[in-house]
Each structure stands twice: as structure tokens, then as C-alpha cells.
MMTF fields as JSON, N, C-alpha, C and O atoms, coordinates in Angstrom:
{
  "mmtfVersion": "1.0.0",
  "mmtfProducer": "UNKNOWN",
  "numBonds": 339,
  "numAtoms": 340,
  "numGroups": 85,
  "numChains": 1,
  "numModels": 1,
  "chainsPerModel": [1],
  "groupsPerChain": [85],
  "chainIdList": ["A"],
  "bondAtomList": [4, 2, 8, 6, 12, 10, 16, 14, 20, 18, 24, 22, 28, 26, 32, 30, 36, 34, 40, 38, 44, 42, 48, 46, 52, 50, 56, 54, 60, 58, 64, 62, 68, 66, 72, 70, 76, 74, 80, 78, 84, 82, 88, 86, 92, 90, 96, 94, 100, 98, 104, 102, 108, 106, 112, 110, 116, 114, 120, 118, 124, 122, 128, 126, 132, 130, 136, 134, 140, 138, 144, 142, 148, 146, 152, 150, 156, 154, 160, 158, 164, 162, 168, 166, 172, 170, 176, 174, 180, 178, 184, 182, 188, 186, 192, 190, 196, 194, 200, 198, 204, 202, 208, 206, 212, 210, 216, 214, 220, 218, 224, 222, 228, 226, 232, 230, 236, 234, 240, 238, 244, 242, 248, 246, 252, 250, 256, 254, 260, 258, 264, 262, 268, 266, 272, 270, 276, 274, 280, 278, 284, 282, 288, 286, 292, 290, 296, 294, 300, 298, 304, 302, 308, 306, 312, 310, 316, 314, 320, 318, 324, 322, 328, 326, 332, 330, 336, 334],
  "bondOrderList": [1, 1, 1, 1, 1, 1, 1, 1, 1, 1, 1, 1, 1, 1, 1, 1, 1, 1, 1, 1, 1, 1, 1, 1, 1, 1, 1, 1, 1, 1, 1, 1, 1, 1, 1, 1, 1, 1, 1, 1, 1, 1, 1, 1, 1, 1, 1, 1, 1, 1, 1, 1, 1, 1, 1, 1, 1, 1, 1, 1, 1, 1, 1, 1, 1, 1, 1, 1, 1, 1, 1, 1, 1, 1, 1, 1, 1, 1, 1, 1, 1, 1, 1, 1],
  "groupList": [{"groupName": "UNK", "atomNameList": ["N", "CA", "C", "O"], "elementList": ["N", "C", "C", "O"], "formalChargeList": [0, 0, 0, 0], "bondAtomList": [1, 0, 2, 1, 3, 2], "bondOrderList": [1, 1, 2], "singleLetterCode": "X", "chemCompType": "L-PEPTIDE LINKING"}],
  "groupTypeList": [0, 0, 0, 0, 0, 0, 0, 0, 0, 0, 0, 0, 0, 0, 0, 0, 0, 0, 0, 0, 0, 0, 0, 0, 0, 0, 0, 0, 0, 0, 0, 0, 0, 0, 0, 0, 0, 0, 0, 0, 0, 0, 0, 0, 0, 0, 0, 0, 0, 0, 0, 0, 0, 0, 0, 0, 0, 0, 0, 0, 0, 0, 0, 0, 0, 0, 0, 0, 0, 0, 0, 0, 0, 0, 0, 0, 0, 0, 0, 0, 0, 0, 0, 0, 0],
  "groupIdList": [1, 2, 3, 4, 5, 6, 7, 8, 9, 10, 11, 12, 13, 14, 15, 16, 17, 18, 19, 20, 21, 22, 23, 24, 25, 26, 27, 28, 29, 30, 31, 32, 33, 34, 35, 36, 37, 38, 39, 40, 41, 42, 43, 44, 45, 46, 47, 48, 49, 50, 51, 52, 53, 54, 55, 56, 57, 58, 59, 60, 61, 62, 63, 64, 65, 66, 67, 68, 69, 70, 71, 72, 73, 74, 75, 76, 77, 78, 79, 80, 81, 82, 83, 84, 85],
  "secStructList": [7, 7, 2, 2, 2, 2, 2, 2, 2, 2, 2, 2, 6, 1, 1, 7, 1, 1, 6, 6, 7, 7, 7, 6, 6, 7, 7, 7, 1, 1, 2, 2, 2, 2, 2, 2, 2, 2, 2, 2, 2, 2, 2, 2, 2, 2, 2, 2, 2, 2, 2, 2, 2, 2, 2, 2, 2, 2, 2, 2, 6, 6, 7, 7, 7, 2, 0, 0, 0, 0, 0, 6, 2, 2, 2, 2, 2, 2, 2, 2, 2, 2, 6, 6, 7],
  "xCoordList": [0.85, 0.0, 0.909, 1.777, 0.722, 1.442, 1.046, 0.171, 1.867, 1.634, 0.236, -0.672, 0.166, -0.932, -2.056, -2.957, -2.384, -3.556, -3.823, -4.933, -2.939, -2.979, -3.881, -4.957, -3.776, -3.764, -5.35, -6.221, -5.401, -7.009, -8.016, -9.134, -7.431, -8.298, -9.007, -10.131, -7.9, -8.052, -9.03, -9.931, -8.532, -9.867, -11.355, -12.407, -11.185, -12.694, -13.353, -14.555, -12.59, -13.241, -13.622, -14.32, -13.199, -13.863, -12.8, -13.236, -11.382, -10.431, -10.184, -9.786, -10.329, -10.381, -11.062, -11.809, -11.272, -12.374, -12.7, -13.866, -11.561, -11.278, -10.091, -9.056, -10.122, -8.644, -7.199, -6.166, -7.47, -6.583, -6.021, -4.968, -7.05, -6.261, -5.884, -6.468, -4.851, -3.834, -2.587, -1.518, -2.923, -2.018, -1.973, -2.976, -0.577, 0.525, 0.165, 0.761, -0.568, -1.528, -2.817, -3.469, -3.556, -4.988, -5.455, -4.689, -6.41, -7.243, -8.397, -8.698, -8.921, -10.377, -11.081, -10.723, -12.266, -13.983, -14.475, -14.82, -14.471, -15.217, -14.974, -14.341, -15.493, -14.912, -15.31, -14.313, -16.364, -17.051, -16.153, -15.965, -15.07, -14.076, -12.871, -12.313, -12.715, -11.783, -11.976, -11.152, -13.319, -13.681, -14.457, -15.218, -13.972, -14.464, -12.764, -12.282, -12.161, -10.996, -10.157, -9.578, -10.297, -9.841, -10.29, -9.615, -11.562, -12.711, -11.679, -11.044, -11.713, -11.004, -9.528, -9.342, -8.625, -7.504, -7.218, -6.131, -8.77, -8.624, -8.765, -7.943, -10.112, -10.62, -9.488, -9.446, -8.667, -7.38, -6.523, -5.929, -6.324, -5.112, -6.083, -5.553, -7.195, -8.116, -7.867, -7.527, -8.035, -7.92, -6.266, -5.958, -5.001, -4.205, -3.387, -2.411, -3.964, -3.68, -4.478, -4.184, -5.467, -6.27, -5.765, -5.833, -5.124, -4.637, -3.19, -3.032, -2.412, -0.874, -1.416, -0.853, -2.744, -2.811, -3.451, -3.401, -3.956, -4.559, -2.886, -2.72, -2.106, -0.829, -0.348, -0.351, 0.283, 0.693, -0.113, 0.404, -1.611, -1.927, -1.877, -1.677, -2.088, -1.756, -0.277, -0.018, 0.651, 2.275, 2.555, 3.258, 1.636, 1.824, 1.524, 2.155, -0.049, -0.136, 0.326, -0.154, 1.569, 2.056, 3.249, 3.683, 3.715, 5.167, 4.726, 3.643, 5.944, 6.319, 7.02, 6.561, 8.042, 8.248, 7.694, 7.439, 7.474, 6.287, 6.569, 5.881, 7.82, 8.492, 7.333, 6.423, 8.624, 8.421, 6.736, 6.215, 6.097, 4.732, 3.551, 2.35, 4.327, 3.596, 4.135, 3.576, 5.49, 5.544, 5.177, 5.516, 4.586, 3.569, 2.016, 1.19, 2.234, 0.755, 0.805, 0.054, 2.054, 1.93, 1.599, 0.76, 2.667, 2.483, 0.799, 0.161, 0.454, -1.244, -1.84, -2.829, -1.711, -2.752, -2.666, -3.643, -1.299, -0.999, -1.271, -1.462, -1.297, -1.704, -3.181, -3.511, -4.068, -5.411, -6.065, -6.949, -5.041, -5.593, -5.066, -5.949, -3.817, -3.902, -5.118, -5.421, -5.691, -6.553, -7.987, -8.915, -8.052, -9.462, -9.251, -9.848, -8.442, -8.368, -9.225, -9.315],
  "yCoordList": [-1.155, 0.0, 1.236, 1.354, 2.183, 3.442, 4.209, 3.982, 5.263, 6.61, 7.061, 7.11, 7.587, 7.76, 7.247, 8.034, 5.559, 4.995, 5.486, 5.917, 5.416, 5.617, 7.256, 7.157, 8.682, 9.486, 9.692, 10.474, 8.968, 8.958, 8.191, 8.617, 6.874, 6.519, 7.104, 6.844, 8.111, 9.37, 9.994, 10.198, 10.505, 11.575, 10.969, 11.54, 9.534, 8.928, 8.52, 8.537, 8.282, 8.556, 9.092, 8.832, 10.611, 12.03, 12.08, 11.594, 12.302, 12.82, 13.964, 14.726, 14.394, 15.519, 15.895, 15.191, 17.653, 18.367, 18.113, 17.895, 18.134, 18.438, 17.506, 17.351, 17.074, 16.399, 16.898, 16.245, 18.562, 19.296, 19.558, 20.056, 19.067, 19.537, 18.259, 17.961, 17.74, 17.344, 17.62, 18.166, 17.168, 17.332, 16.455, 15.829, 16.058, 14.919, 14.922, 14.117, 15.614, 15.696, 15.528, 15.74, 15.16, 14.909, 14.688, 14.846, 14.415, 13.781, 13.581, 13.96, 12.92, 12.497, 12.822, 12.635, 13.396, 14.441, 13.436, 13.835, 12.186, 11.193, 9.492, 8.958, 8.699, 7.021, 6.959, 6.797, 7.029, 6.615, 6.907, 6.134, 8.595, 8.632, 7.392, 6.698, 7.319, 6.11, 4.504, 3.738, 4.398, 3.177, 2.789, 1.847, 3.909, 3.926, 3.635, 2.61, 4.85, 4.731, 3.115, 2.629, 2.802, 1.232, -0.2, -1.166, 0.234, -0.691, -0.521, -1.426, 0.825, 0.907, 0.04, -0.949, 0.814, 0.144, -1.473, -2.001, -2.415, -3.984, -4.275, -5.046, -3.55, -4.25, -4.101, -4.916, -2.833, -3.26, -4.064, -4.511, -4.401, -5.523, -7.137, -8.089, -7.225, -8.295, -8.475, -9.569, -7.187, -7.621, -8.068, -9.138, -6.798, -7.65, -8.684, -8.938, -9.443, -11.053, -11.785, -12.974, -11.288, -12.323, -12.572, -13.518, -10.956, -10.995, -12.103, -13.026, -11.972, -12.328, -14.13, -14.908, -14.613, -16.103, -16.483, -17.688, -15.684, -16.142, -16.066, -16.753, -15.518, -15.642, -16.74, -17.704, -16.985, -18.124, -19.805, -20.903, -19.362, -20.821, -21.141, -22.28, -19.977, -20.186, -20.283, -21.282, -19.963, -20.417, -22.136, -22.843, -22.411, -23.598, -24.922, -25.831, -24.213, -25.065, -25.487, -26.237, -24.648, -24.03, -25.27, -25.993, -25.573, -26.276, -27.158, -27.524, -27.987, -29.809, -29.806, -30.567, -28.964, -29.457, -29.652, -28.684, -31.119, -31.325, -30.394, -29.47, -30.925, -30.074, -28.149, -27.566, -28.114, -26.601, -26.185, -25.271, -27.34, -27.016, -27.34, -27.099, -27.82, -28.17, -26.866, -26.327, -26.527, -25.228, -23.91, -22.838, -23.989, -23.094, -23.146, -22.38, -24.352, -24.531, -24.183, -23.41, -25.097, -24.095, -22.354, -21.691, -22.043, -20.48, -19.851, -19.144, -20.405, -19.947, -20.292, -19.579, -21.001, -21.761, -20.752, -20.155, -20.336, -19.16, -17.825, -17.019, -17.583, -16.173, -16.146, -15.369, -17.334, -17.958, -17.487, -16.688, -18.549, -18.22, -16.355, -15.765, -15.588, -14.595, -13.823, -12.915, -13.756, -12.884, -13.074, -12.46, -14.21, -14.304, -13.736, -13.915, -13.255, -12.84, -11.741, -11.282],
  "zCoordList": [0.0, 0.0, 0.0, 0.865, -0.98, -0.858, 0.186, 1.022, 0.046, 0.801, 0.554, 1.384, -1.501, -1.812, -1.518, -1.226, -1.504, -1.398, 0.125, 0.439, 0.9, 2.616, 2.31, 2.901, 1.593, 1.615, 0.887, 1.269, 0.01, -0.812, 0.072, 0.363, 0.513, 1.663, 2.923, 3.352, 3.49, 4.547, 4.622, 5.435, 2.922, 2.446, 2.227, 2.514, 1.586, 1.079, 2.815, 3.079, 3.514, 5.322, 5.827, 6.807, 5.169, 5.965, 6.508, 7.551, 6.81, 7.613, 7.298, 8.178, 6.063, 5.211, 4.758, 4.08, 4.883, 4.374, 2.941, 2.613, 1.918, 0.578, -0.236, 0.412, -1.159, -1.627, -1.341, -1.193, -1.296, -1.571, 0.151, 0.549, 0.828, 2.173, 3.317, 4.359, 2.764, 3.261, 4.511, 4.237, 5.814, 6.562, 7.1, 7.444, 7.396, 7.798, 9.493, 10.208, 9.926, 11.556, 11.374, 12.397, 10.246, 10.322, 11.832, 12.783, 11.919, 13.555, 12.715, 11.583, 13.544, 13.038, 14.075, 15.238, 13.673, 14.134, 15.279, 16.392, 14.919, 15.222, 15.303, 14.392, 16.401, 15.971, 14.509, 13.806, 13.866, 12.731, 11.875, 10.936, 12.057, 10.611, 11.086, 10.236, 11.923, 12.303, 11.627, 11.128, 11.841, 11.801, 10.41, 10.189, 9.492, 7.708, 7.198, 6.715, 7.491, 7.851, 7.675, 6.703, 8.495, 9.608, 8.198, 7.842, 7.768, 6.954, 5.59, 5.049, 5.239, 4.122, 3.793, 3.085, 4.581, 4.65, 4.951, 4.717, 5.699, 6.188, 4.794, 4.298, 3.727, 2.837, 1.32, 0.398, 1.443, 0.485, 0.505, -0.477, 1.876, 2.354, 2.193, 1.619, 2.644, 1.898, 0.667, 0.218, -0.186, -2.025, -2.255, -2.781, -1.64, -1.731, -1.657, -2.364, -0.502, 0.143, -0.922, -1.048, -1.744, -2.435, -4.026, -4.81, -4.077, -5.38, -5.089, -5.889, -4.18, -4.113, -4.221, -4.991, -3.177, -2.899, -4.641, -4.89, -5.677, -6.913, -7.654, -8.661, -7.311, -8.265, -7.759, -8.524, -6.158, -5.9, -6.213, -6.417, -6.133, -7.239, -8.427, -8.849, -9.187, -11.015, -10.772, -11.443, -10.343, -10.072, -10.118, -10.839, -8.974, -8.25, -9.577, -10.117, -9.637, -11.073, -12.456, -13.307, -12.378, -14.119, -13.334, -14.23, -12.239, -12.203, -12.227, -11.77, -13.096, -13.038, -11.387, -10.535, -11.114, -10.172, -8.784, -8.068, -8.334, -7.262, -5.981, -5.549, -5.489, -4.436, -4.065, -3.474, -5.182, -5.307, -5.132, -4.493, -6.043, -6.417, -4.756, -4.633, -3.949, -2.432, -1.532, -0.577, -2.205, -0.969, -1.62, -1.12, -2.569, -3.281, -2.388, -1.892, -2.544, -2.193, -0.466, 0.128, 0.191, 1.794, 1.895, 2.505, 1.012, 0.815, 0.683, 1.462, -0.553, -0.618, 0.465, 0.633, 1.222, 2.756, 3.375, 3.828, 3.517, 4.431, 4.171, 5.081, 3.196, 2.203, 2.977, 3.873, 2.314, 2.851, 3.985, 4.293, 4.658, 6.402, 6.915, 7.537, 6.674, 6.829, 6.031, 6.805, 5.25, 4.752, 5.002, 4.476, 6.065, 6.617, 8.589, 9.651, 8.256, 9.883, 10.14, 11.279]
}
């Protein structure tokens, strides 16, 4: 996750009045900008654990080699189980 996404997310929460007003001290008004906030940032790290565990299985599947192709497959379990936390 960038800086940016961290910074558009802020704003799509209400931490910010405007796009344009940006400060590196935001506070938030309220739990609710916190907790849009909080939603935002769980549900990008959701898409990107889901995107990384859909590469590590089309990976897993493309190898002959078995080895390799089971600690692929540990890897996705784990990708897995982290992104349902």
C-alpha cells in the first residue's frame, strides 16, 4: 500500500475536508471517521492477500516441479488463512 492509497483513503473517510487539504496531523472528528478509515484500509489488504494467494496458485499449477509445487501450495494456505483474519 502506498503513501498515496494511505492518503485517498483518509480523504474517502472524511479525515479531510477536501482532496486538496492534506495534513501529515490529520485527527479524526469522530470514531465513525476512524472506523471507515480502519474498513477501508482492512478491505485493500483483503484484495491484496487475495490478489498475491490467486498468483501463488496459477504459479503452483504451471510447475512440473512437485516439491516446489507443495511449498507453493503451503504459501497460498498461508496467504489464505492470513486474509481471513
Amino acid at each position: 500500500m502506498t503513501r498515496d492509497d494511505i492518503i485517498r483513503m483518509a480523504r474517502e473517510a472524511g479525515l479531510a475536508d477536501s482532496p486538496e487539504d492534506y495534513n501529515p496531523y490529520w485527527t479524526a472528528d469522530s470514531i465513525e471517521d476512524l472506523e471507515r478509515f480502519a474498513a477501508l484500509v482492512a478491505a485493500a489488504e483483503r484484495a491484496e492477500v487475495e490478489r498475491l494467494r490467486a498468483l501463488c496458485e496459477e504459479m503452483s499449477s504451471e510447475l512440473f516441479v512437485y516439491r516446489a509445487s507443495e511449498n507453493l501450495k503451503d504459501v497460498t494456505a498461508a496467504i489464505r488463512a492470513r486474509g481471513q483474519e
